[in-house]
C-alpha positions as CSV (number, residue, x, y, z in Angstrom):
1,X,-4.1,-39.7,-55.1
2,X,-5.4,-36.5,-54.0
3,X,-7.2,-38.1,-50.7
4,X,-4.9,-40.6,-50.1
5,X,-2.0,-37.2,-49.9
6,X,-4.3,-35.3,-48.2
7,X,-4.9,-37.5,-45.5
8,X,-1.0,-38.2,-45.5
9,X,0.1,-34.4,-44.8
10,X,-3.0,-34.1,-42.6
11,X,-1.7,-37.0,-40.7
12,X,1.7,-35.6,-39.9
13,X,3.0,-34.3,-36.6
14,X,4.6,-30.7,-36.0
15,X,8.1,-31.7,-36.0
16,X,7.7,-34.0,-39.2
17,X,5.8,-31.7,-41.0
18,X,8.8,-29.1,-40.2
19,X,11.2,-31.5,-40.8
20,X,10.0,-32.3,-44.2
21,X,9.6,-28.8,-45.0
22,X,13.5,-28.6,-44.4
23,X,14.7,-31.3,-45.7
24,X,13.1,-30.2,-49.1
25,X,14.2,-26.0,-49.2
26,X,17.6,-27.5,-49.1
27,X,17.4,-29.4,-52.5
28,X,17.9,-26.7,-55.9
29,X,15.2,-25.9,-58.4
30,X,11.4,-25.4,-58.8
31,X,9.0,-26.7,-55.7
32,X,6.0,-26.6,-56.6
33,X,5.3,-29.7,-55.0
34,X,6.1,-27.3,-51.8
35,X,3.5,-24.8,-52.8
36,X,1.0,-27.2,-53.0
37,X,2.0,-29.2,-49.6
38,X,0.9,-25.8,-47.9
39,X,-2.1,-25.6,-49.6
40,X,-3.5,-29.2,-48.6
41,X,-1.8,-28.8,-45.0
42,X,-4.1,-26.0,-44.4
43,X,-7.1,-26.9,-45.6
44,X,-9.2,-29.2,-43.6
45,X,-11.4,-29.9,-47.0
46,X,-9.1,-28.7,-49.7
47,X,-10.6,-27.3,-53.1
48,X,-8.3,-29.9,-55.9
49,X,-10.0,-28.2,-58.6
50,X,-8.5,-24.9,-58.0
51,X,-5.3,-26.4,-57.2
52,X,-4.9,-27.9,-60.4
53,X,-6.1,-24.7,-62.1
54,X,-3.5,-23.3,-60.5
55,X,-1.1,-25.6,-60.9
56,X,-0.6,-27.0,-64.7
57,X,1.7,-30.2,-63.6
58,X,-0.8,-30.8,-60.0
59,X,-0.9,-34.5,-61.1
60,X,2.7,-35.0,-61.4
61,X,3.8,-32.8,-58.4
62,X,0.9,-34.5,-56.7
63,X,3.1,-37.9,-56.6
64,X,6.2,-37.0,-56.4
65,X,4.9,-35.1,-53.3
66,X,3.5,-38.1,-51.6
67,X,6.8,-39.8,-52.2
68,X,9.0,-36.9,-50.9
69,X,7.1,-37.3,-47.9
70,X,7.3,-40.9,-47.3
71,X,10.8,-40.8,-48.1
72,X,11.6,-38.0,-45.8
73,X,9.6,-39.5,-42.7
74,X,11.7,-43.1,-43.4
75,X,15.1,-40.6,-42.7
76,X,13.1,-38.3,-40.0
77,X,12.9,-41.7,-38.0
78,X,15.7,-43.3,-38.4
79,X,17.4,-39.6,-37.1
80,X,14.9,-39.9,-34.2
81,X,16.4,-43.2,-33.5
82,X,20.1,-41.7,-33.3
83,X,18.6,-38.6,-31.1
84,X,17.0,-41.4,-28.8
85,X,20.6,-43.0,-28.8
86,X,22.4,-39.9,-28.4
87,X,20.3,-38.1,-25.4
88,X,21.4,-41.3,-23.9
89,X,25.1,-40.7,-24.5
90,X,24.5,-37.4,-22.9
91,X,22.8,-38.7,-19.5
92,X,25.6,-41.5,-19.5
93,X,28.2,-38.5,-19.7
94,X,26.7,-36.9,-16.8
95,X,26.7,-39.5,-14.6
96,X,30.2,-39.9,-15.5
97,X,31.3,-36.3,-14.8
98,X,29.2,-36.7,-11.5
99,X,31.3,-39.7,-10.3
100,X,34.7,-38.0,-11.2
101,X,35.3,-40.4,-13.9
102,X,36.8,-37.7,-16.2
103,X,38.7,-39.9,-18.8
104,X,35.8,-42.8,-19.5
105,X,33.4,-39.4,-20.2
106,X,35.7,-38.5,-22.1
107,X,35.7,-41.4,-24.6
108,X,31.5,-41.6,-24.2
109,X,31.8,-37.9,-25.5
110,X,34.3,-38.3,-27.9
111,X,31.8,-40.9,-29.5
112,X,28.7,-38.5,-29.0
113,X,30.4,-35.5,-30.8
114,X,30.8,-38.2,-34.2
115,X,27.2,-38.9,-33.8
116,X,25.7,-35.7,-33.4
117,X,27.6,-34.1,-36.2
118,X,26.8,-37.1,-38.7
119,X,23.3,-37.0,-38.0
120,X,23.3,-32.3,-38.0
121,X,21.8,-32.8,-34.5
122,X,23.9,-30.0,-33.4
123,X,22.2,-28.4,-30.8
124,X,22.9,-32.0,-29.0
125,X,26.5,-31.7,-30.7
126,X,27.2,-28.3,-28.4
127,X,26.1,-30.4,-25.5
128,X,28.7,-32.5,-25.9
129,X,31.3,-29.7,-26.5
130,X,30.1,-28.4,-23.5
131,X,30.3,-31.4,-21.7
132,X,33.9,-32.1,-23.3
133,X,35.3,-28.4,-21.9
134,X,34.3,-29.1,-18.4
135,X,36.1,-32.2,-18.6
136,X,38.7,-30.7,-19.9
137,X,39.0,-28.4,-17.5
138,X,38.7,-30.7,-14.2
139,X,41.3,-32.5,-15.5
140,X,43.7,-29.2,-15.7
141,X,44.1,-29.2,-19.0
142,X,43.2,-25.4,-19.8
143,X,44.4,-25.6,-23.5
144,X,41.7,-28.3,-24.8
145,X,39.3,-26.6,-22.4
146,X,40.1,-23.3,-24.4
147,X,39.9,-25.1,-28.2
148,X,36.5,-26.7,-26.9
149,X,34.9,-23.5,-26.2
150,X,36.3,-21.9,-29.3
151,X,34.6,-25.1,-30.9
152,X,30.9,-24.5,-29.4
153,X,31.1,-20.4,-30.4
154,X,31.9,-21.5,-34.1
155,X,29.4,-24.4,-34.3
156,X,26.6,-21.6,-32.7
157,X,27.3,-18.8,-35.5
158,X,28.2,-20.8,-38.7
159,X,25.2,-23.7,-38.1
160,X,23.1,-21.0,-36.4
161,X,19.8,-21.7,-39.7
162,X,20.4,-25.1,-38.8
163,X,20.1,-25.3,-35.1
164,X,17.3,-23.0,-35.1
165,X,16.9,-19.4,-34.3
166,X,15.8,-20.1,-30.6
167,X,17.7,-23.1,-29.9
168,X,20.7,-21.1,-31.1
169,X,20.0,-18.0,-28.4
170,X,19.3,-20.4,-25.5
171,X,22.7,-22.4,-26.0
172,X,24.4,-18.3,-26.1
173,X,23.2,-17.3,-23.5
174,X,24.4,-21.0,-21.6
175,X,27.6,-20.1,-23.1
176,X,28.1,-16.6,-22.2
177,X,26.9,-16.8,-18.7
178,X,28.8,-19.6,-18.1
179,X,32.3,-18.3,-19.1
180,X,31.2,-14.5,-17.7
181,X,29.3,-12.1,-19.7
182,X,26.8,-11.3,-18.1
183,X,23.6,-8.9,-19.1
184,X,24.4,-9.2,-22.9
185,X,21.2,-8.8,-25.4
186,X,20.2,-12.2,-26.0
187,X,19.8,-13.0,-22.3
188,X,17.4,-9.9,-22.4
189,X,15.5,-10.8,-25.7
190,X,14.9,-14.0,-24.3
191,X,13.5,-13.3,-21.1
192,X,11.1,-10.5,-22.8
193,X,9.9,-13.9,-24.8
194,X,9.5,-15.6,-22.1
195,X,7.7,-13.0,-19.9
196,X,5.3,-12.7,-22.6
197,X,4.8,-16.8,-22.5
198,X,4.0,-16.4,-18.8
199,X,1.5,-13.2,-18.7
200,X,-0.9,-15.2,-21.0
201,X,-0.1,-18.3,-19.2
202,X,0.6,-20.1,-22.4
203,X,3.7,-23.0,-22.1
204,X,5.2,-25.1,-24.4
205,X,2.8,-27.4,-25.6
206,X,4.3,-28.3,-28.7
207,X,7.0,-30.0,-27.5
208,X,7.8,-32.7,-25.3
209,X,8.3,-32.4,-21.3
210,X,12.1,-33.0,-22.0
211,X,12.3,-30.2,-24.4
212,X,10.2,-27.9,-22.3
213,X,12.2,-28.1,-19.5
214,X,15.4,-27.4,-21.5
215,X,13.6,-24.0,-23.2
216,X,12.4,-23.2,-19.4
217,X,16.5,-24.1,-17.8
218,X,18.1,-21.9,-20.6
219,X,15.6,-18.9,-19.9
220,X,16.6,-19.4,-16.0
221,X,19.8,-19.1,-16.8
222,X,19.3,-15.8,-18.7
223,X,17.2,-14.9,-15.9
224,X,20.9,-15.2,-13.4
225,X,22.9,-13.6,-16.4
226,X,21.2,-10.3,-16.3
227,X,20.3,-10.6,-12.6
228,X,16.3,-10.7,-13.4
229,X,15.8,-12.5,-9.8
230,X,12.5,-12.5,-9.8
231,X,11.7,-14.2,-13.1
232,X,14.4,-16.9,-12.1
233,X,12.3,-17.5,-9.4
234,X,9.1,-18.0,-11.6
235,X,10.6,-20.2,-14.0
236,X,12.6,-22.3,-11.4
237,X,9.0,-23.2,-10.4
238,X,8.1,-23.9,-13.4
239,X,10.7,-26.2,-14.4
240,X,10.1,-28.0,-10.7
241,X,6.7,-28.5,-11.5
242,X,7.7,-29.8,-14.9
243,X,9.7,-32.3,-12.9
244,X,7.1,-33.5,-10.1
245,X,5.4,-36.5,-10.6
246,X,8.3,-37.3,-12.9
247,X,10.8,-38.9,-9.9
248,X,10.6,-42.4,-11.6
249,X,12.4,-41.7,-14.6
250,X,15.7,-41.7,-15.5
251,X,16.2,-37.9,-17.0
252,X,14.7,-36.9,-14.1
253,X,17.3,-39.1,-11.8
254,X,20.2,-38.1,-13.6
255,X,19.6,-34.1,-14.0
256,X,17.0,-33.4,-11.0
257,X,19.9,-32.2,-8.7
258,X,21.3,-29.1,-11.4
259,X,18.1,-28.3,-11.8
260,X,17.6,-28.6,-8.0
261,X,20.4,-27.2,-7.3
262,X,19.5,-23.8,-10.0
263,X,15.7,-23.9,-7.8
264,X,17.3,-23.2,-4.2
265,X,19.8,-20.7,-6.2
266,X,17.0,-18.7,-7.4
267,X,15.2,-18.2,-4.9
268,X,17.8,-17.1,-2.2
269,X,18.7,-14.9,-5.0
270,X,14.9,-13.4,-4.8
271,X,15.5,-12.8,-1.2
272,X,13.3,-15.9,-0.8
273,X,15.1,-17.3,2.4
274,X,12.3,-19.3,4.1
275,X,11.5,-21.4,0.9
276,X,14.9,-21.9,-0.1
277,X,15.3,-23.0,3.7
278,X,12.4,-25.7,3.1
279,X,14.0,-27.2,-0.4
280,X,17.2,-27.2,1.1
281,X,16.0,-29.2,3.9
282,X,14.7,-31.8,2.1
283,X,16.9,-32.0,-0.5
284,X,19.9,-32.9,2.0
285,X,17.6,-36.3,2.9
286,X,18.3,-36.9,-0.9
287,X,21.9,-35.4,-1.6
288,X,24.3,-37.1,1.1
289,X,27.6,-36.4,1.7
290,X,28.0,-39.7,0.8
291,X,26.1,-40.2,-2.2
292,X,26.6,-37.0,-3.8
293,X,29.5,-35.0,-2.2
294,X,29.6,-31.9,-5.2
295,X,25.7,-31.5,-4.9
296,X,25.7,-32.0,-0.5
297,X,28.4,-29.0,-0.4
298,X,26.5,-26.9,-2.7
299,X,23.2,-27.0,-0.6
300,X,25.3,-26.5,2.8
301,X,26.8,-22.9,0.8
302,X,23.3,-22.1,0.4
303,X,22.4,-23.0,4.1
304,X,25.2,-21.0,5.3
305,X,24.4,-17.6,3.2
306,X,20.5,-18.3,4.5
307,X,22.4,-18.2,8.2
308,X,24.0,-15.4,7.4
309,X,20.9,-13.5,6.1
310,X,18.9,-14.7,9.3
311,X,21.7,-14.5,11.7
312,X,21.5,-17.8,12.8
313,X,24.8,-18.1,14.1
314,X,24.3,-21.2,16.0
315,X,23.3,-23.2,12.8
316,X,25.6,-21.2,10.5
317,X,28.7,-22.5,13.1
318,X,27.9,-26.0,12.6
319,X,27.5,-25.4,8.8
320,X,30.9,-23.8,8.1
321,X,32.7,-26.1,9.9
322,X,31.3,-28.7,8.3
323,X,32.0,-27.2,4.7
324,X,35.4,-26.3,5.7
325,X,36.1,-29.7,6.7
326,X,34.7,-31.2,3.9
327,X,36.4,-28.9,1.0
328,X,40.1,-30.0,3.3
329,X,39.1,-33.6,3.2
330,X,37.8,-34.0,-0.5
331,X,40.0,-31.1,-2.5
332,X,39.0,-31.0,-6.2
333,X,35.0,-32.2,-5.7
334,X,34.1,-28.6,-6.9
335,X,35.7,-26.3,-9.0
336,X,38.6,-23.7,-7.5
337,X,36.2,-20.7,-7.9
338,X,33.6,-22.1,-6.4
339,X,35.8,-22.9,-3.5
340,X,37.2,-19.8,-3.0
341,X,33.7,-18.1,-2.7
342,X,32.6,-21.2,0.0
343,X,35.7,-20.4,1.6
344,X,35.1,-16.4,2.2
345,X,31.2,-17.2,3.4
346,X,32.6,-19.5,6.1
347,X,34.8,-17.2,7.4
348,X,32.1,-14.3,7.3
349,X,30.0,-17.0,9.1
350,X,32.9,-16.9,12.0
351,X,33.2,-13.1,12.1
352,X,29.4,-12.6,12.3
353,X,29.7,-15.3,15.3
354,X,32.8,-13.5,16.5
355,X,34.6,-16.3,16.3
356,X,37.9,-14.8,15.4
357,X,39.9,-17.6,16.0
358,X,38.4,-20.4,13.5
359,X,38.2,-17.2,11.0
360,X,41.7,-16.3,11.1
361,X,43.0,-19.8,11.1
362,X,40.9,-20.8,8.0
363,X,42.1,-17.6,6.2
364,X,45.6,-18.8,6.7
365,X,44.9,-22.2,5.7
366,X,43.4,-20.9,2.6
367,X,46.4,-18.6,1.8
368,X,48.9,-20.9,2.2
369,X,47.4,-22.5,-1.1
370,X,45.6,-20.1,-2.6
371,X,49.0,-18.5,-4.2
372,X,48.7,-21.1,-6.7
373,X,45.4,-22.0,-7.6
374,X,43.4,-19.0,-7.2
375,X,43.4,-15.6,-9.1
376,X,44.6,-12.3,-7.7
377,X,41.1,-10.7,-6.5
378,X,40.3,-13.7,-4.4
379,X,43.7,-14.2,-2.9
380,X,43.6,-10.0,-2.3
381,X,40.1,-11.0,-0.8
382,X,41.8,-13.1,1.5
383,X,45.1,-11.1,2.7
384,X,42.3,-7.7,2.8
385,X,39.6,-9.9,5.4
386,X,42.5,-11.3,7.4
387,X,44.0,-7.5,8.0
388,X,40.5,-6.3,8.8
389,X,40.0,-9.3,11.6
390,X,43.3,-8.1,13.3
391,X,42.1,-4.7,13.2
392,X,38.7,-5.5,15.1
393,X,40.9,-7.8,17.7
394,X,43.5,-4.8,18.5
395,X,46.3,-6.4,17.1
396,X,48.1,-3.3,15.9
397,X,51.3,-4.8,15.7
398,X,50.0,-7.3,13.2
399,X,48.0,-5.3,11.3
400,X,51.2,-3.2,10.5
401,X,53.2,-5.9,9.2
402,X,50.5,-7.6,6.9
403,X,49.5,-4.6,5.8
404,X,53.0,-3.9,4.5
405,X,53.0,-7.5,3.2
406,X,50.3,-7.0,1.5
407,X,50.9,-3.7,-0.2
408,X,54.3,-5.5,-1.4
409,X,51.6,-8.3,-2.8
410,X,50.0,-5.3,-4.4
411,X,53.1,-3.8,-6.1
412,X,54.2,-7.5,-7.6
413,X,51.0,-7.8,-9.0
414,X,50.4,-4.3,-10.9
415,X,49.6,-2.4,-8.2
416,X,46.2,-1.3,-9.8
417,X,43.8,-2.0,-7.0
418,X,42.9,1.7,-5.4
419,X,40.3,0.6,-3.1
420,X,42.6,-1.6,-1.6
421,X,45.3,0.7,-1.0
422,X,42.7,3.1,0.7
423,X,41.7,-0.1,3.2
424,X,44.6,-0.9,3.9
425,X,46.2,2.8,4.5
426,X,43.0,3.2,6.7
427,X,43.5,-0.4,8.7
428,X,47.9,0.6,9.1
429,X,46.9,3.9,9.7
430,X,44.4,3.9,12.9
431,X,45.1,0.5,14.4
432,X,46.3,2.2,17.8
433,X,43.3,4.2,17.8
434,X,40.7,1.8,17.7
435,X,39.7,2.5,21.2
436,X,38.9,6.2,20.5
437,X,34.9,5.6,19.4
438,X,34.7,9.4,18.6
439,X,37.7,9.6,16.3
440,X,37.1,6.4,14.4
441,X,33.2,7.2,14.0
442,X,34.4,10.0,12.0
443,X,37.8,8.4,10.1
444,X,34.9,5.5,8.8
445,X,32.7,7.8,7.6
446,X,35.9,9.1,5.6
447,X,36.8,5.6,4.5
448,X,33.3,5.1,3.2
449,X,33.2,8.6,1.0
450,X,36.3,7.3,-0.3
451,X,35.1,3.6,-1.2
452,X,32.7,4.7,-3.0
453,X,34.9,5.8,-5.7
454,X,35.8,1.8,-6.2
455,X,34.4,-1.4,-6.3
456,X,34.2,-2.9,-3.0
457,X,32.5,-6.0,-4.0
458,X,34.3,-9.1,-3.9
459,X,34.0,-12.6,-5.1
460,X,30.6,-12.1,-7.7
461,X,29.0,-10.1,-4.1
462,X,30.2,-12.5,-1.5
463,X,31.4,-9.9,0.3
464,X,31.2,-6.0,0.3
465,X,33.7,-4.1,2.3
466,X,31.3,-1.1,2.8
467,X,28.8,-3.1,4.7
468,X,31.7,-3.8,6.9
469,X,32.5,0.0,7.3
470,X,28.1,0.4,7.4
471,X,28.0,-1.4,10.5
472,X,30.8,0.6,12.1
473,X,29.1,3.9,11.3
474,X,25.7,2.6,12.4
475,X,26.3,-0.1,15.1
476,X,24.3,-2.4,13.4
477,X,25.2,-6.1,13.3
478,X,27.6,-7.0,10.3
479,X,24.3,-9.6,9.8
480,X,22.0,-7.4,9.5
481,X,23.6,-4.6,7.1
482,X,24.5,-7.6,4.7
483,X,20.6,-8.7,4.7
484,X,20.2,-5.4,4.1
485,X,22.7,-5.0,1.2
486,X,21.8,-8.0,-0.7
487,X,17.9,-7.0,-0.5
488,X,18.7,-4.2,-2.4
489,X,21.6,-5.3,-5.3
């Protein structure tokens, strides 16, 4: 017995020596049989006769030992059979979601959610619950969206021994960044983790590639939630590289474009604009408008900040009105937010281009829905961006009676906004004196002193109104100061 259990424990994997080693602290009363598992699992030539001096009952725990373990590794593979099923489930669900077919993923996760929870895979459980929620919310229905998440924050803090320690920060951090706290703790302690991993240039070699790249996606996303750019950017190449040489299978197929998708995202936001350039390029011979319309418009809004940051205002033309076209033709492909942040890029596209007129007409075609479906600080966006435009074309006239309809928008919705009222006193206010360079030179160095006492940022930093009032005061391009200001955020 004692080889034939040595050889048994030596024989096991990682996980199924972990998973035993579970399975058994969950059962009441003595273990020595635990004690001596240790022992023989870390010794390559194990001394017996000390064990059993050591051990009074070493025959005895000695068996039952070897049949603990068999037993456990019969139930450790029949879960992996179920996780093998349910991973499946879960790439079936996103291909789903990506074709808009909300109610069949709903029933596929419906079915997944049973699973998971049967089998305590719950890490997998919350990806379902995830899943579920976004559903939920594409299909408008805000109260099951609402009970969803309230679902996956429950599951994370009363299963949190179960799912693991480091499983249970990544899917936090997923969580919280997704539904908008950002630079919170666990985002931090994880990326200290990882920044360790990747100064001794260790990886993940324990665990499989698919695994991996999840550990490597949830640290990227910590990596956006407390704005550490240039680690994104290190672990988005990672994760690619993870990926390459992978094309043929079909987790790569049916999750290469997020993680694409998170790639180009990091490294614009690393002031990378000549890589991000590159990937883009060739991921819009893979991602057709045709064949994948959500993941097409996301690569042109990249295309169209990298236009703005290089002041290419010939390509960034063509691009904008090809988004704007797009977003009119297929409403719903991509969430309202999302949108509305597409929208205000395209028409600071047009105004770097001085193409007032395609800027003011999409302004107005976005207000006259945007009441509705958008909240206030986009819509104020909006009626703020449209006033300025008519200020730079001399339209005093107009500028007077927006700005009054827009302080009345103001007052019906709280009236809290100071740094609006100041723009749009300033716009009312010296829209016949435009002309007089002296006088204005010094009435926007005014406006900026007194900006500075609010948040001018709009739309998660599509737009800042002091670079606006920047490239008054120093006659730079609008371009150019915005380069400038995102460099430095």
């Amino acid at each position: 017995m004692d080889n034939r259990l040595h050889e048994l424990i030596q024989s096991l994997t990682k996980n199924e020596k972990r998973y035993f080693t579970l399975s058994a602290n969950k059962k009441g009363g003595e273990k020595n049989y635990l004690q001596i598992f240790s022992q023989l699992e870390k010794s390559a030539t194990p001394d017996i006769a000390k064990l059993k001096q050591r051990f009074t009952n070493y025959d005895n725990a000695a068996r039952y030992l070897y049949d603990a373990i068999l037993k456990s590794m019969r139930d450790y593979h029949s879960k992996t059979f179920s996780y093998n099923i349910l991973l499946d489930n879960l790439a079936d669900v996103q291909f789903l979601i990506e074709k808009n077919l909300y109610k069949q993923a709903l029933s596929q996760i419906k079915t997944g959610i049973e699973l998971a929870a049967y089998n305590e895979y719950y890490a997998l459980q919350i990806e379902f619950l995830d899943a579920q929620q976004y559903v939920y919310r594409k299909l408008g229905n805000t109260e099951d969206a609402e009970s969803t998440y309230s679902q996956i924050l429950k599951l994370l803090e009363t299963q949190k021994n179960l799912i693991g320690t480091r499983v249970h920060e990544n899917k936090v951090v997923g969580v919280y960044y997704k539904y908008g706290t950002t630079k919170n703790k666990m985002a931090q302690t994880k990326l200290k983790s990882l920044n360790k991993i990747l100064e001794t240039k260790k990886t993940f070699s324990s665990v499989g590639r698919i695994n991996k790249i999840v550990k490597y996606n949830s640290s990227l996303l910590a990596g956006f939630a407390t704005e550490d750019y240039p680690m994104a950017s290190k672990i988005s190449d990672l994760i690619m590289g993870e990926l390459e040489g992978w094309q043929k299978s079909d987790y790569y197929k049916k999750k290469h474009s997020s993680f694409f998708l998170n790639h180009i995202a990091a490294k614009i936001n690393n002031n990378e604009f000549a890589n991000a350039k590159t990937i883009i390029n060739d991921a819009k011979l893979e991602y057709t408008r045709d064949k994948s319309p959500e993941a097409y418009i996301k690569l042109l809004s990249y295309e169209i900040e990298i236009c703005i940051n290089d002041a290419d205002v010939e390509q960034g033309l063509v691009v904008a009105t090809d988004l704007i076209k797009i977003l009119n033709e297929t409403p719903g492909i991509v969430p309202d937010r999302i949108v509305a942040y597409i929208t205000a890029t395209c028409i600071l596209m047009y105004r770097i281009a001085n193409d007032y007129k395609n800027a003011l007409q999409t302004i107005n075609l976005f207000l006259q829905s945007a009441t509705k479906k958008y909240s206030e600080d986009v819509v104020l966006f909006a009626k703020l961006f449209y006033l300025l435009l008519h200020f730079e074309q001399g339209n005093a006239t107009l500028v007077e009676y927006h700005a009054r309809a827009t302080l009345r928008y103001l007052k019906t919705n709280g009236d809290k906004d100071l740094l609006a009222h100041e723009l749009i006193n300033f716009l009312k206010n010296n829209a016949y004196e435009i002309s007089n360079e002296k006088l204005m030179a010094e009435r926007y160095a005014n406006l900026k002193l007194a900006l500075q006492k609010n948040n001018a940022i709009f739309l998660n930093g599509a737009f800042n109104f002091n670079w606006w009032i920047d490239s008054k005061i120093t006659g730079k391009p609008l371009s150019a100061i915005i380069a400038e200001g995102k460099k430095t955020k």
